[in-house]
N, C-alpha and C positions, 0 to 999 in steps of 0.2 A: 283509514284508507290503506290499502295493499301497496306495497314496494314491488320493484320487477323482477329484483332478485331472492328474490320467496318462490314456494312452490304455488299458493294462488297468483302469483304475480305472470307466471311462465303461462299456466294457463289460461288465463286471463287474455292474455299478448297472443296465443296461440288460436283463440277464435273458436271455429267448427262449427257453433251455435246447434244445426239440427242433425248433423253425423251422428252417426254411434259412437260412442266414447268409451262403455262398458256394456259387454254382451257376454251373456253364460246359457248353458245347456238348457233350454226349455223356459225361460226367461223372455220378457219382452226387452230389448234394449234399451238403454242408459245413452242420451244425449248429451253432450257435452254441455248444454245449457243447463238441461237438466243434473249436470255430478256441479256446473255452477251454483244452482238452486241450493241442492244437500250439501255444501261445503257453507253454502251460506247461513243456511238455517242450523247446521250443526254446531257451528260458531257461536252463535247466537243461543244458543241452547245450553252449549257449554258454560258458557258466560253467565248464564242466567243460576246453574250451577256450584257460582263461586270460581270456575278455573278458567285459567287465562293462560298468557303468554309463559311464564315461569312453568307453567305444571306440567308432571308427567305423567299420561295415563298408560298404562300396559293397557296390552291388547294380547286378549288369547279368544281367537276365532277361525274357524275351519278355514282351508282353501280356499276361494272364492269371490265372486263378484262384493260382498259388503267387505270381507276383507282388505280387497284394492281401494273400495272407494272411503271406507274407515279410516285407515292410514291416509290416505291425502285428504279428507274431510277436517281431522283432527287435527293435523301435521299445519292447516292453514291458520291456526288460533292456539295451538300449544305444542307439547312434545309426544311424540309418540315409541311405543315402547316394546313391537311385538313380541310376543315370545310362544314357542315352541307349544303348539295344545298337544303335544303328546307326553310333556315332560309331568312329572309325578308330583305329589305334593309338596317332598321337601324340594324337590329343583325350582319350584314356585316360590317356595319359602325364600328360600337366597337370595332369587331374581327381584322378588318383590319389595325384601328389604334391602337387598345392593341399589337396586334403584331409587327407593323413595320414592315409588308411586303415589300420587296423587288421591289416583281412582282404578278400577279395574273394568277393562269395557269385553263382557260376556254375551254371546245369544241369550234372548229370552230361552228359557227353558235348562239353560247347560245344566251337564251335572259334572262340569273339569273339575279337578282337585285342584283347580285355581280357587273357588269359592272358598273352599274350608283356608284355604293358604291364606287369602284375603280376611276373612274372620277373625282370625289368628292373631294378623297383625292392626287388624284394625281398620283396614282400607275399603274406603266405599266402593259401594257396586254400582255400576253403568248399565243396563241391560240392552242392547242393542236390536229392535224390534222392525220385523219385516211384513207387512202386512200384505192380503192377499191383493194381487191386481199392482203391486208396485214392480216396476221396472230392476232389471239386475245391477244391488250396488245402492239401489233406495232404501233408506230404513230412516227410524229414530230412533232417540238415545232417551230412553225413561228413567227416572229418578230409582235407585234400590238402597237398600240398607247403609245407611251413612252418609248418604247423598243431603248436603242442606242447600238452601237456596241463598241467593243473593251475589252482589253484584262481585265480578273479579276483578281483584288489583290492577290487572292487568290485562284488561280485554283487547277485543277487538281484532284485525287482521295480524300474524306477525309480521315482526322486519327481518332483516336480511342477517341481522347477526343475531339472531332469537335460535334458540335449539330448536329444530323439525321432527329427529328421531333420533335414538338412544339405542344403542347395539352391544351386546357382548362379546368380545371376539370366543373363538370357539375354547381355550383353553385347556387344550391336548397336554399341554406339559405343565402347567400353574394353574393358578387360580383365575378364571378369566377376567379379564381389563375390561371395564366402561370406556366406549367409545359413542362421546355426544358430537356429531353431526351438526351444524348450522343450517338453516334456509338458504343461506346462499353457496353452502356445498353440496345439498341436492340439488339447487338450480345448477349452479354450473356443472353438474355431472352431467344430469337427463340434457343440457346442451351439448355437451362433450358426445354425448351417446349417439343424437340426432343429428349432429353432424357427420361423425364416422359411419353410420348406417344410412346416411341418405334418406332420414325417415320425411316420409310427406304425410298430408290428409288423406293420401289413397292407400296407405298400409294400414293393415289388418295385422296383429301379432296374437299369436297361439301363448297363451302362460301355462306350462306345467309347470313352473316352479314353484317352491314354497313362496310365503308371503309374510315367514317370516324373519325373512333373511335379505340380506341387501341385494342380489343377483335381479331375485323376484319383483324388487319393489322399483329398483330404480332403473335395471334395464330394459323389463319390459312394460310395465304399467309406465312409468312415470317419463320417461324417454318417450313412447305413443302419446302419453295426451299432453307432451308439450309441443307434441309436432301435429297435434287437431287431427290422430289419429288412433284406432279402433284397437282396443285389447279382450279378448274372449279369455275368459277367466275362469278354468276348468277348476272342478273339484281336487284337484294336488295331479301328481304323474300318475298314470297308470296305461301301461304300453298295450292293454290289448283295447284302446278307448281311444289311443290317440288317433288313428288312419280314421275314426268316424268324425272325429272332430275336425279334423284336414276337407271330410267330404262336405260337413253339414256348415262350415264357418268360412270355408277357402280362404286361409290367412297369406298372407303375402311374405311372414317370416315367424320362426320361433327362437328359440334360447334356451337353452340346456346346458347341465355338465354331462361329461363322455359316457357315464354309466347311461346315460338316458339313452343319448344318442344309440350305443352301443343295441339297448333294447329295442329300440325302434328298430334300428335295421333289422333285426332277429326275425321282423314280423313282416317285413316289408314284400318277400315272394306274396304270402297270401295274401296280399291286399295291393298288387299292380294295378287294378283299373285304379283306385284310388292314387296312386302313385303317379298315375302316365298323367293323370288332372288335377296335380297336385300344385302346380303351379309357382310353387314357394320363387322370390325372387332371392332370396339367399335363406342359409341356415348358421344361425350362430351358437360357440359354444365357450363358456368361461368356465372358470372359478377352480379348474382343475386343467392339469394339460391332456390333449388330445393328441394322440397317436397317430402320426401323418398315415398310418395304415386305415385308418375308422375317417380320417379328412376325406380319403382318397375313396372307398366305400360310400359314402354317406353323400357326397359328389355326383358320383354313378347313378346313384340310387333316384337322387331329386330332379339331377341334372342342372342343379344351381351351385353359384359359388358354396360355403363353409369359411364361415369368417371365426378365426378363431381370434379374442380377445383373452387380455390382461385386467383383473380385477382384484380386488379387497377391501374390507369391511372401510378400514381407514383412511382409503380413498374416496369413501360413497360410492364406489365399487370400481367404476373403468380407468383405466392408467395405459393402456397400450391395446392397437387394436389391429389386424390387419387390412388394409384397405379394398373396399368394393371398387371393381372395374370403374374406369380404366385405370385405376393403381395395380399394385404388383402385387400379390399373394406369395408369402413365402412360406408354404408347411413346414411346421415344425416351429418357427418362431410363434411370438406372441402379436405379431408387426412391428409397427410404430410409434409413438409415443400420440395419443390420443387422448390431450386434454391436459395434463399434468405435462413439466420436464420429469424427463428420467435419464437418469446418469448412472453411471458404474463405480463404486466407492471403495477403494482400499480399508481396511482394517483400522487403519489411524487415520482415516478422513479425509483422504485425499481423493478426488479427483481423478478418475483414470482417464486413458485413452481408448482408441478406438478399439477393439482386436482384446483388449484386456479383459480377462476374467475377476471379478468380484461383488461387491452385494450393489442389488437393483436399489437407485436410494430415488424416491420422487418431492417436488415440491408443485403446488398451485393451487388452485382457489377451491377446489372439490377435496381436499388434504385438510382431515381434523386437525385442529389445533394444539391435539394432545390427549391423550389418557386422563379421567376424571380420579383428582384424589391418589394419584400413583406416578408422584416425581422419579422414585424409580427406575418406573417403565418407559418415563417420557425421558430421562440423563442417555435409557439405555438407545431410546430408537428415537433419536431426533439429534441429528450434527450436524451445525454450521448450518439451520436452516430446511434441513434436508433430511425425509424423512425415511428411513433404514429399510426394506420390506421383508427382511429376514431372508429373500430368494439368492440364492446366487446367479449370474448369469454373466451375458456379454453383449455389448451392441455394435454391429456390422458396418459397414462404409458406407450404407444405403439407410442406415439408421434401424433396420428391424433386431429385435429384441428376442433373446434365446436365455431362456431357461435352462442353467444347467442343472439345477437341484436347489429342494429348500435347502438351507444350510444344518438347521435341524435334523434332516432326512438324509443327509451325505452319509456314507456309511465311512469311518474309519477302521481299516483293515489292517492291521497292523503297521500304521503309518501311511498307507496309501488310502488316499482319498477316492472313492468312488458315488459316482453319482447314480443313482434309482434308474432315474429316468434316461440315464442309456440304454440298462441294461432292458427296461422295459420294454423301447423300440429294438430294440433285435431281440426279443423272443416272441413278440408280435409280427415279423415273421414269417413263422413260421405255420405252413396254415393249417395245425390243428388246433392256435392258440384263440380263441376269442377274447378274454380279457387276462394283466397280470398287472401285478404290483411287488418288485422288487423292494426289498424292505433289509434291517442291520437284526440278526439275533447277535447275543452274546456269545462272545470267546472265551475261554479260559487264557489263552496266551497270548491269541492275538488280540484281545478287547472287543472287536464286532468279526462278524462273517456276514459273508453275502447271502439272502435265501431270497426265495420268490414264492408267492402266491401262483396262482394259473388255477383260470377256466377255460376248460375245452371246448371246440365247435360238438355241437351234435350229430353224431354217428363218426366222427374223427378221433381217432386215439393212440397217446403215445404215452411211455412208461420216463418217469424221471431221468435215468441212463440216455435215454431217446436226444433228450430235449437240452442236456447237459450238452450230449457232442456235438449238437446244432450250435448252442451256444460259445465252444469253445473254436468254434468256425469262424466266428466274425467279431470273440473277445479276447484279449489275455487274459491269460489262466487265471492271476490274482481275480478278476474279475466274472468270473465263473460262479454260478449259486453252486453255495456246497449244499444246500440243501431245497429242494423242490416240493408243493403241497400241492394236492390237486383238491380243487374245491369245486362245489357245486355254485358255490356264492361266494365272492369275498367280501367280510364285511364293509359296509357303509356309515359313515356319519349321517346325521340328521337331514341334508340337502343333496344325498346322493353323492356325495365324492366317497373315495378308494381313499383310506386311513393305514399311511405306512407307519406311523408312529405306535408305537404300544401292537404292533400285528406282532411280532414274536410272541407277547405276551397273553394276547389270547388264543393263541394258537398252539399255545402248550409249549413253544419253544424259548422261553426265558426262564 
């Protein structure tokens, strides 16, 4: 029998019976009875498998409606493991054996350099089978190479402190940490989520996000169908697709980070009737901060609130959020503490006050328990309880929550500290600027200097000197990029965020 605080248990508790629960482009929809049915039989299938409760299966599968329902199908009778189907064979190799996967669950058909990875090590194959006339999000799971039968250790629905999914943090500057998730730290997120968003049965949520990443899985999928509400499950982002899919789905809200947003708007003149009937009752954006300039745009454009939330892999994603009407929206924060406490942490573990600047530290029931196998990493980011998010920031008298910079990303200037993400908003602006990322190259005497990224609006243009003495308007001078790069694009991580870290270095400037 299922527990409550599992992810079949939420669902479960959440009902909807004949709703849409999973719907994609050209697809019949997916009932909530029916992702009940597939969660059940795929249980049961697993199990008959040999794997249960203990096992981890990766999952490398395109964007998508079997993607959403995969992960929570699996996630209700084992661990799940997505990872990245663009990543190469040895990035498969790592993943596969950092994890210990169990089994590897593929489309019929794939030809990922996951298979040969799998091979390699040894690990059976799942194939994940869609047949013609099945609903989006329906499939089975057929036995492939490796696969034996019989009964698992440990069958049946999981409990609440069973591992649900398995995550790597991105690992920009080391080697990335294994971060195992509990059932009852996705359940209490996707509540966490459902509450601060107001989610009911009559919302409809748009997913451009990856799915294989925690934004994707738990804010929009898994937050919707525990609120016995609808997720349209596009093929990954792609901004000249999204205003058709605003016409043909009429979602009541989406979720993105800023690049997306950023593109959306780009396209938004050409596609006004879609816009004037767009209807969204808010837009939400995480996982990266958003520029009260692109809040305030994006605003205009919908004519709905722009909720900007606080998330991480090792919270099960949300930790702070700003509140929908009749609460108070403060741009430029992250809001309010939304589900976890969040505190301000001195250096040696103290406790700050209000007005005090130092690291965002969280604890509560959606908060891994720790890094797998790397006491290390858990001596370094776990005090007194309370768990470190590397962010620097401060929290207000009203309780919202400001980002001053990661602490990683602070640039040290010759002893003066300088945060990115100032300098970002005041060159944003300036309105030739559409997107920038302030970033540290090396110094010879001072140790870092400050430079910037910048992309231009289309047919507006200014030269470096230009955009310098805008800046030196509204910064001190230490604070001033010594150095300006005009791009056509700035690079991207794997889920759409702006990568300050290692940007000198691919940019020729380290």
């Amino acid at each position: 029998m299922f527990q409550e605080n599992t992810i079949y248990g939420i669902l479960k508790a959440a009902g909807g019976a004949d709703a849409a629960a999973i719907s994609a482009p050209g697809r019949p929809d997916l009932s909530h009875a029916g992702l009940h049915a597939q969660i059940e039989r795929t249980v049961k299938t697993l199990n008959g498998f040999g794997i249960g409760r203990a096992d981890r299966l990766a999952i490398v599968l395109p964007n998508g409606p079997e993607m959403a329902s995969s992960f929570i199908s699996i996630a209700a009778g084992a661990s799940t493991a997505p990872l990245n189907p663009a990543y190469r064979q040895e990035e498969y190799e790592f993943y596969l054996s950092d994890l210990k996967a169990k089994a590897l669950v593929v489309e019929e058909g794939s030809e990922s350099p996951a298979l040969a990875a799998a091979e390699k090590a040894a690990i059976p194959i799942l194939w994940l089978k869609v047949s013609d006339g099945m609903a989006a999000g329906e499939f089975t799971l057929e036995a492939g190479n490796g696969i034996s039968t019989g009964a698992a250790k440990q069958g049946g629905f999981a409990e609440a402190a069973d591992e649900g999914l398995v995550l790597h943090t991105s690992g920009t500057t080391s080697r990335p940490k294994i971060v195992p998730l509990s059932q009852s730290n996705l359940a209490a997120s996707a509540r966490n989520i459902r509450k601060s968003l107001q989610l009911t049965p009559a919302d409809r949520c748009l997913n451009i996000m990856p799915l294989f990443h925690i934004h994707g899985l738990i804010a929009a999928v898994l937050s919707s169908l525990s609120a016995a509400a609808g997720v349209y499950c596009t093929p990954g982002f792609n901004a000249l697709k999204v205003y058709g899919w605003l016409k043909e789905y009429k979602p009541t809200w989406y979720t993105a980070v800023p690049t997306m947003h950023q593109a959306i708007m780009g396209r938004a003149k050409r596609n006004q009737d879609i816009v004037k009937n767009a209807h969204l009752r808010f837009v939400r954006s995480s996982s990266s901060s958003l520029p009260p300039q692109v809040m305030a745009e994006l605003e205009e454009i919908f004519g709905c609130p722009v909720v900007e939330a606080y998330g991480m892999t090792e919270a099960t994603h949300q930790m702070a959020c700003n509140p929908i009407a009749p609460g108070k929206q403060k741009p430029g924060t992250v809001g309010i503490a939304a589900g976890p406490e969040v505190a301000i942490m001195s250096k040696d573990g103290k406790i700050l006050d209000q007005g005090e600047t130092g690291e965002i530290v969280i604890r509560g029931d959606n908060v891994t328990r720790g890094y797998e196998n790397n006491p290390k990493a858990n001596a370094e980011n776990f005090t007194n309880g309370w768990f470190r998010t590397g962010d620097q920031g401060v929290i207000d008298a009203d309780g919202y929550i400001s980002i001053t910079g990661r602490l990683k990303e602070i640039i040290n200037r010759g002893g003066e500290k300088i945060s990115p993400r100032e300098i970002d908003e005041v060159l944003m602006d300036h309105p030739a600027v559409s997107q920038v990322v302030t970033f540290a190259m090396p110094h010879d005497k001072l140790g870092e200097e400050v430079a910037a990224a910048v992309v231009l609006r289309e047919g507006i243009g200014i030269d470096e000197a230009g955009l310098r003495n805008f800046a030196k308007e509204h910064l001190a001078d230490f604070k001033v990029p010594r150095k300006i790069v005009f791009l056509e694009e700035i690079p991207k991580g794997a889920t759409g965020k702006l990568q300050r870290i290692g940007l000198a270095e691919k940019l020729g400037l380290a």
